[in-house]
ZAMARGU-4260 file (C-alpha; in steps of 0.2 Angstrom, whole numbers, plus 5000, padded with zeros to 4 digits):
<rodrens>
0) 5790/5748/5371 | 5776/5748/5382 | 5783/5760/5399 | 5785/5775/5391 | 5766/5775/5387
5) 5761/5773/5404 | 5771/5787/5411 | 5761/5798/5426 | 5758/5813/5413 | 5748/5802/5400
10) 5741/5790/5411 | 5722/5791/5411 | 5712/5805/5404 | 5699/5806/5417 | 5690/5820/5408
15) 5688/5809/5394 | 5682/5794/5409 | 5670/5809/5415 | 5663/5805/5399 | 5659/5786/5399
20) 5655/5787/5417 | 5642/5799/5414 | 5635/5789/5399 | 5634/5774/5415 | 5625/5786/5423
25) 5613/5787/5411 | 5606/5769/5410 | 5604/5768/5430 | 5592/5781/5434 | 5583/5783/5451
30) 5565/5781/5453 | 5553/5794/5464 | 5559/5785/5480 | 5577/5787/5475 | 5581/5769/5472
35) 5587/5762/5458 | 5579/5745/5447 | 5589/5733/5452 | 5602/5732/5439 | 5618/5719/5434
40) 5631/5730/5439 | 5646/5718/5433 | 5637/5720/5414 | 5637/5736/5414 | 5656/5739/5421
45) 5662/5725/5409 | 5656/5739/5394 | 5659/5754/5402 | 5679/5747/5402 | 5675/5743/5384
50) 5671/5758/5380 | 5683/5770/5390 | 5700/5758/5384 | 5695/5758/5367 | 5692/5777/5367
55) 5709/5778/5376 | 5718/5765/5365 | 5712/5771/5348 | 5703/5787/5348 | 5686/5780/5343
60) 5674/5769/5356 | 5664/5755/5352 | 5648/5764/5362 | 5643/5747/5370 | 5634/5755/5384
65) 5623/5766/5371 | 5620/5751/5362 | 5602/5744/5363 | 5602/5736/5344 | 5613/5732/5332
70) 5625/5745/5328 | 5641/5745/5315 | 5656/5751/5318 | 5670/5753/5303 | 5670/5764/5288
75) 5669/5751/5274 | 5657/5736/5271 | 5671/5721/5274 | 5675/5731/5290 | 5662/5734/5299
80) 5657/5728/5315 | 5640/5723/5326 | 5644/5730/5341 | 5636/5716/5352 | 5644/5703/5342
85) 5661/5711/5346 | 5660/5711/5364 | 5654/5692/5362 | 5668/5688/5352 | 5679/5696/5364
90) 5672/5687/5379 | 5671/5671/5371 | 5689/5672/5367 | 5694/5675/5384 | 5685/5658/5391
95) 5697/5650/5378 | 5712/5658/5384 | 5708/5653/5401 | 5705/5634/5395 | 5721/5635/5386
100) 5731/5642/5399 | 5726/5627/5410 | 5735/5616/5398 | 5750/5625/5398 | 5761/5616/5386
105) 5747/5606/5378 | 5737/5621/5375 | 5737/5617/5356 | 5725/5605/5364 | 5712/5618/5364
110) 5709/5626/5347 | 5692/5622/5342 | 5684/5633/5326 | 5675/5646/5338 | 5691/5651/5345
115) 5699/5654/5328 | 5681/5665/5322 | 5685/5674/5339 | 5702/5678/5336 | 5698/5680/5318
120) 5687/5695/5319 | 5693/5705/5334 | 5709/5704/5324 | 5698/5713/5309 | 5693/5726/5323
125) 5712/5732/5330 | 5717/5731/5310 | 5703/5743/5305 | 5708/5754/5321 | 5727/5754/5318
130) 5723/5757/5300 | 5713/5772/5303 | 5727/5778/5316 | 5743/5777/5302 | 5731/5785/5291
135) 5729/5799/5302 | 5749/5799/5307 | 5753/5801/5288 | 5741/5817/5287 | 5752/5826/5303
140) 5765/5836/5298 | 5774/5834/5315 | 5771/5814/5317 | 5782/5816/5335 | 5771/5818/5350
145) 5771/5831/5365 | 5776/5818/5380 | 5767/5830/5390 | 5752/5829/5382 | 5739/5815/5385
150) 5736/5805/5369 | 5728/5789/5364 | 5739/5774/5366 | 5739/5769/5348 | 5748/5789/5344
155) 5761/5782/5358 | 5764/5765/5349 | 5765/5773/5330 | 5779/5782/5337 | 5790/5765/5340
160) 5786/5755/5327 | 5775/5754/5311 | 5773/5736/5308 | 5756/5731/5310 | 5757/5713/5318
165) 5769/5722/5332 | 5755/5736/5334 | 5741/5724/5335 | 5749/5711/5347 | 5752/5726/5357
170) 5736/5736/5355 | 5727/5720/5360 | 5738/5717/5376 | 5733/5734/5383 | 5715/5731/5376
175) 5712/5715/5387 | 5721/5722/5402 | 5713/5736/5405 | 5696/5732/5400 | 5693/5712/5412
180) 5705/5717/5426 | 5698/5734/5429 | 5679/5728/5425 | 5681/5714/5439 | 5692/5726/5451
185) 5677/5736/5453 | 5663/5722/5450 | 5669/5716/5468 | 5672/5733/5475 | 5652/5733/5474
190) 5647/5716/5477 | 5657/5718/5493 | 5654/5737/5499 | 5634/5730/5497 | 5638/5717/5509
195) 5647/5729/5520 | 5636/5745/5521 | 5645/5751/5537 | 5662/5753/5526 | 5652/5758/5510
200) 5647/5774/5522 | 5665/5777/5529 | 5672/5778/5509 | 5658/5789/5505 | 5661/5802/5520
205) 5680/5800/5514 | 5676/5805/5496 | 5664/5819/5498 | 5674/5824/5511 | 5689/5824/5499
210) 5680/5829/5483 | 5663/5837/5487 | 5644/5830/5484 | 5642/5825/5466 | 5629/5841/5462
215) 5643/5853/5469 | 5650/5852/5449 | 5669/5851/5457 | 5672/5835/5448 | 5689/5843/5443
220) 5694/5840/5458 | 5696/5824/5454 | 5713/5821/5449 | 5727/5807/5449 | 5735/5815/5464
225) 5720/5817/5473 | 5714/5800/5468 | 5731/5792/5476 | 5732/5802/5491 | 5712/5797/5496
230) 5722/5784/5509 | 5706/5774/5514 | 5699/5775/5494 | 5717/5766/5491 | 5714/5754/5505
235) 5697/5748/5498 | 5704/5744/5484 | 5718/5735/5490 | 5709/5724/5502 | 5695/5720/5487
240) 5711/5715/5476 | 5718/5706/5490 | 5702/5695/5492 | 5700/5695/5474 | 5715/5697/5462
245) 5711/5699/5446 | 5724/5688/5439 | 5721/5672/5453 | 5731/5662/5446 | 5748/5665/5437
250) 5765/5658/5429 | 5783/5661/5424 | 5795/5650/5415 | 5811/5646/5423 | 5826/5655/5407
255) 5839/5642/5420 | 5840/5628/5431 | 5837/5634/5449 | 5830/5632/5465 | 5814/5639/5475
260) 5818/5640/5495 | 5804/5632/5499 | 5795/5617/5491 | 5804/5601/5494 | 5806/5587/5504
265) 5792/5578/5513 | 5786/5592/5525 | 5789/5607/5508 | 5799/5615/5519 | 5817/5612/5509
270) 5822/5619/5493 | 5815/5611/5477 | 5823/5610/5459 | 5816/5621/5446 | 5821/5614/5427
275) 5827/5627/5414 | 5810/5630/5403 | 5797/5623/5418 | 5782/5633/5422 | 5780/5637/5439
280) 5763/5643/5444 | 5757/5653/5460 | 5742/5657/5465 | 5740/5675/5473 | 5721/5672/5479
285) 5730/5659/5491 | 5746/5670/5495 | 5732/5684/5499 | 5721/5672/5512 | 5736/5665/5520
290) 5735/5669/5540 | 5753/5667/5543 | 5754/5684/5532 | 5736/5690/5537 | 5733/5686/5555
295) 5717/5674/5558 | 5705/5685/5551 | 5715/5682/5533 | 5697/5683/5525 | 5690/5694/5532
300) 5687/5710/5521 | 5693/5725/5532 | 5701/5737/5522 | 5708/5747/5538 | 5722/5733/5540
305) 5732/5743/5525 | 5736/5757/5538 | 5746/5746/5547 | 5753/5736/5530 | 5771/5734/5525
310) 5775/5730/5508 | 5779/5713/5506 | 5778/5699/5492 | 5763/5692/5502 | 5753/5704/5490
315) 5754/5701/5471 | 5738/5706/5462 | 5748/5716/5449 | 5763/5701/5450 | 5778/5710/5456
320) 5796/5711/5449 | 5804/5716/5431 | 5787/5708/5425 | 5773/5718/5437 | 5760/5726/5426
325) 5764/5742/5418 | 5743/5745/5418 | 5743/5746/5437 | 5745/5763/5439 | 5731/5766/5425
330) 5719/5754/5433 | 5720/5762/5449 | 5715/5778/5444 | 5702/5772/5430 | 5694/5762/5445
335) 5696/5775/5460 | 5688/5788/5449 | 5674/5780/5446 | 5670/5772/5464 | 5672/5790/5467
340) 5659/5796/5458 | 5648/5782/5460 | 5648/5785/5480 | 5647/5806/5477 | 5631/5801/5465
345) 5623/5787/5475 | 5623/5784/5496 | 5617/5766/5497 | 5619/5750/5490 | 5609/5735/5493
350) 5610/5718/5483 | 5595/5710/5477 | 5602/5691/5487 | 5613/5699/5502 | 5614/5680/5506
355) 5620/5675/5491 | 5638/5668/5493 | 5653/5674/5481 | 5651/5667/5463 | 5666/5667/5450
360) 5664/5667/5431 | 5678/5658/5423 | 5686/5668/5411 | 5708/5675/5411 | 5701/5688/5426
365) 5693/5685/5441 | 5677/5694/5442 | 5661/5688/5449 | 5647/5680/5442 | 5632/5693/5436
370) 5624/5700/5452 | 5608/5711/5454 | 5613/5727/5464 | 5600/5741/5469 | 5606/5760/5471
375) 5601/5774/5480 | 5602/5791/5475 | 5609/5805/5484 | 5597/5819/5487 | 5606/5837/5487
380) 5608/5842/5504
</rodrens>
């Protein structure tokens, strides 16, 4: 149900990301010396994916960036939401996820009353959107869409199906995949271009080199294509997903009795013996640091290795198969373009603790634990 909705041609609106990124931009304003206050950059990307998937998934954004008090969202009284407490909710609920995952088949385990108030009200949210959107799908007098036309995803999935528990487990699928796995894509991709300022420059000369300064008002040059051809934009990327997938750790379930080539016996060298229904779990962030793959500088983050990188299943942060994640494509771009225009914008990055080793914060994604970052504004040349 899911491909077709991912196709090239309605992918990511990046004029509509223009958007969100610029309401960013807004809450990290330079001082007289060109630096930014030092600001929790992971915070701030964690809404801003908020934001931007919920604008792309049902028309209608949650504002969490603008957000400062209170707000409601929902047009009548037993459906309106506090912003804030949405976000909590939904961050609350992943921590649960993660416990319950764990578990695997005793994850029934883990179901304590929180949990059920989380899933409880950010279900109340996806009904009051898809409710909204079947409204608006009666009101059209040609319900079928344009497929070359960008649309929300919501449109996309009213198309194949009306029942509301199939819209809302799939609403909610794309909901948390592109918001946590984006969010900590790019919450490393500062954390670790800070600690690497010589490669932070060489990105930057790529992208203004590729897509002008950020006051030369060509930010329509910015495209999917564009973003995918910038090789060594891709190649930062990869090598931050390498070093941290955001999906570390990960599972299928055996449909028959088989065998994995390598495993078994006393030195795991021999085949082993997978049971029908067993869940075999593999851990990418391992696969990713392994030097037989990598060579002995495995952890090392050097994103110039990709130009010399054949594919290979030693590189899974999007899993790979039948199963790889539809969304990759769409994270890509919604992560390259605002890299992009964070480096056109600003030409420095310094962390508050340059010392301070890589912290995690448990949750279904990787992404790294808060972080204080300082930016420097570009000055028009």
């Amino acid at each position: 149900m899911l491909r077709p909705l991912f196709a090239k041609t309605q992918m990511v609106d990046l004029g509509l990301e223009e958007k969100h990124t610029q309401n960013l931009f807004q809450r990290i304003p330079a001082n007289k010396d060109g630096w930014t206050n030092e600001i929790n950059i992971t915070k701030m990307l964690f809404q801003f994916t908020l934001d931007f998937t919920t604008e792309s998934l049902f028309e209608t954004t949650v504002h969490s960036q603008l957000s400062s008090s209170p707000q409601k969202f929902g047009a009548k009284p037993d459906g309106s939401f506090t912003l804030q407490d949405l976000a909590k909710n939904f961050d609350d609920a992943t921590h649960h996820v993660q416990r319950r995952f764990r578990l695997l088949d005793f994850h029934w385990l883990h179901n304590p009353k929180s949990f059920r108030e989380n899933i409880k009200y950010i279900h109340r949210f996806i009904d009051l959107c898809i409710q909204s959107g079947m409204e608006g799908a009666r009101h059209k007098e040609q319900p079928e869409l344009d497929t070359e036309k960008k649309t929300c995803f919501l449109n996309g999935l009213l198309n194949k199906t009306r029942d509301a528990a199939e819209l809302r487990d799939q609403s909610l699928n794309i909901l948390i995949a592109s918001r946590d796995t984006t969010a900590s894509l790019m919450s490393w991709t500062f954390w670790l271009l800070a600690k690497h300022p010589p490669i932070y420059d060489k990105l930057r000369s790529h992208v203004i080199e590729k897509f002008g300064t950020y006051d030369s008002d060509q930010a329509n040059r910015i495209t999917f294509e564009a973003l995918k051809s910038c090789k060594y934009l891709q190649f930062v990327m990869k090598e931050v997903l390498r070093l941290y997938p955001p999906i570390a750790i990960n599972s299928r379930k055996a449909i028959k009795d088989t065998s994995l080539p390598l495993g078994g016996g006393p030195d795991e060298k021999s085949p082993i013996f997978v049971k029908a229904g067993q869940d075999v779990l593999f851990y990418a962030h391992i696969t990713h640091t392994l030097k037989e793959f990598w060579g002995p500088d495995a952890n090392k983050f050097d994103p110039d290795r990709w130009a010399e990188y054949k594919s290979s299943w030693a590189y899974l942060p999007f899993s790979g198969g039948p199963r790889i994640c539809l969304g990759q494509q769409f994270a890509l771009a919604e992560a390259g373009y605002l890299i992009t225009r964070m480096l056109q914008k600003f030409d420095q990055a310094k962390l508050v603790d340059p010392q301070a080793p890589a912290t995690h914060r448990p949750s279904t994604t990787d992404s790294p634990a808060d972080y204080m970052i300082y930016f420097h504004e570009a000055r028009p040349v």
